[in-house]
C-alpha positions in Angstrom: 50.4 51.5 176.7 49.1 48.9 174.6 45.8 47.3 175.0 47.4 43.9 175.1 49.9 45.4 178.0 46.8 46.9 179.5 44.8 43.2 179.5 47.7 41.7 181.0 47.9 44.5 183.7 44.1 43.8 184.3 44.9 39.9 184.9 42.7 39.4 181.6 43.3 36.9 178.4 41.9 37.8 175.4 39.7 34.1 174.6 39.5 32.8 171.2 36.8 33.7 168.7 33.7 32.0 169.2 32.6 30.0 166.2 29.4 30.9 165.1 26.6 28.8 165.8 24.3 29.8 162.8 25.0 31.4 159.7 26.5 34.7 160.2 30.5 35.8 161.1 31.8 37.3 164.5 32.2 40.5 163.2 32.1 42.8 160.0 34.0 45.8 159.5 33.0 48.7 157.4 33.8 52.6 157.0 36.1 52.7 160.1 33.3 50.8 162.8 33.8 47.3 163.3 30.1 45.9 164.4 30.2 42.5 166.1 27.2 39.6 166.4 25.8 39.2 169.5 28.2 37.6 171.8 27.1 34.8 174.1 29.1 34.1 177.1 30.8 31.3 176.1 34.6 29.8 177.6 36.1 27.2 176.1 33.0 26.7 174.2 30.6 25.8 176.2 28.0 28.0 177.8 28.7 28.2 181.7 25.1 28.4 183.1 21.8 28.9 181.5 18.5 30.1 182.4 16.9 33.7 183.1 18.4 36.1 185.2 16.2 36.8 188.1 15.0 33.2 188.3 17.9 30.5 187.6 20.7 33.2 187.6 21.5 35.4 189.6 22.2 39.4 188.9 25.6 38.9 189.6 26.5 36.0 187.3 24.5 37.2 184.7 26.9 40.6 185.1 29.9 38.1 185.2 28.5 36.7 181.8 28.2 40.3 180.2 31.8 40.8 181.0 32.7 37.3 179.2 30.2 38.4 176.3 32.2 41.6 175.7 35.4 39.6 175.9 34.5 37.7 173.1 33.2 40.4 171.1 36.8 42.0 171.6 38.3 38.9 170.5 35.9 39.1 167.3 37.0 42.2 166.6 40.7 41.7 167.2 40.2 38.8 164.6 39.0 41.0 162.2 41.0 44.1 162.7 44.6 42.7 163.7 44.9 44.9 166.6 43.0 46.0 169.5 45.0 49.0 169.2 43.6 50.3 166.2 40.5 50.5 168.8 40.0 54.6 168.7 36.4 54.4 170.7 33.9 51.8 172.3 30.7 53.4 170.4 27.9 50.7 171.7 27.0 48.6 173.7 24.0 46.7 172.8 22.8 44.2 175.9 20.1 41.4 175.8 19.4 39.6 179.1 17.2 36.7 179.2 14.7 38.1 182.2 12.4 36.3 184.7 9.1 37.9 185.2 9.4 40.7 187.1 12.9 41.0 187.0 13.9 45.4 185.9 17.5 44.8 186.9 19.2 44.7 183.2 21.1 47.6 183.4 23.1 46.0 186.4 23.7 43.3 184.2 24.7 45.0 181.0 27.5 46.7 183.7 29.7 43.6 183.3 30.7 44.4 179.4 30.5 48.4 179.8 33.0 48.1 183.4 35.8 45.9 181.7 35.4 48.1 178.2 36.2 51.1 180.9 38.5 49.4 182.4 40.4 48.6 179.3 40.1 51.6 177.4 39.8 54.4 179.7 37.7 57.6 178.3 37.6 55.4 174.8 35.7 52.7 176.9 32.6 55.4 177.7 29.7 54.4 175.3 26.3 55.1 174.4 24.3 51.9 175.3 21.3 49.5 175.6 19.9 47.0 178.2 17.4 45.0 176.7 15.0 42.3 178.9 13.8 39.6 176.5 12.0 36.4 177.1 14.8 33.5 175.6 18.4 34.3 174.5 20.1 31.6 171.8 21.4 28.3 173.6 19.5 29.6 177.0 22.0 32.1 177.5 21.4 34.4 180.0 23.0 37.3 178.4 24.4 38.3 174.8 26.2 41.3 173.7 27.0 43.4 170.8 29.7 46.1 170.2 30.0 49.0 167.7 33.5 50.0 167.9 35.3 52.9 165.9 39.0 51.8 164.3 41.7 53.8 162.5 
């Protein structure tokens, strides 16, 4: 099956790239990985909530962002591969999440983009990974995401 048969299986449409909003490019391939920038979660280009997670968001729509942030990312790398299907393995998942104080739930978060890469890829999907609290995120994002994927 092909990852565009398996998206629309899954209900899901691949969004279009988000234009960068300082001076670097969605995504770079090189040597069979593709690495992307970090990925806000941005539709239709704007940011649908900001703030920290534990504070103005909550856990759960911080997770719902992650899985938009890795959507994007995809879309990067579709743009700069031609194919999702070239995709051989998910290799990492790099997740920032802007915390509240006292807030230790990032890993929850982070499950948004590392579920629907799963869910997508199957055994591919599984990936080594990092869940990052930091203090601000660009454009008050509450989460931002960045893949290392392996192509053929």
């Amino acid at each position: 099956m092909s990852v565009a048969d398996r998206l629309a299986e899954l209900g899901i449409a691949l969004p279009t790239v988000v234009p960068p909003v300082a001076s670097y490019v969605p995504a770079v391939s090189q040597a069979g990985f593709v690495y992307t920038s970090g990925q806000l979660p941005m539709v239709d280009g704007a940011m649908p909530r900001t703030g920290k997670v534990g504070a103005e968001v909550s856990a759960e729509d911080a997770q719902a962002d992650a899985r938009q942030c890795a959507l994007n990312a995809l879309a990067a790398i579709d743009a700069e591969i031609g194919s999702l299907d070239r995709i051989t393995r998910i290799v990492k998942v790099v997740g920032f999440v802007a915390s509240a104080e006292g807030f230790t739930g990032q890993p929850g978060v982070v499950n948004g983009a590392s579920d629907v890469l799963g869910e997508i890829f199957g055994d591919a999907g599984k990936h080594a990974r990092s869940a990052v609290g930091v203090a601000e995120l660009p454009l008050g994002a509450p989460v931002e995401v960045e893949l290392v994927v392996a192509y053929a």
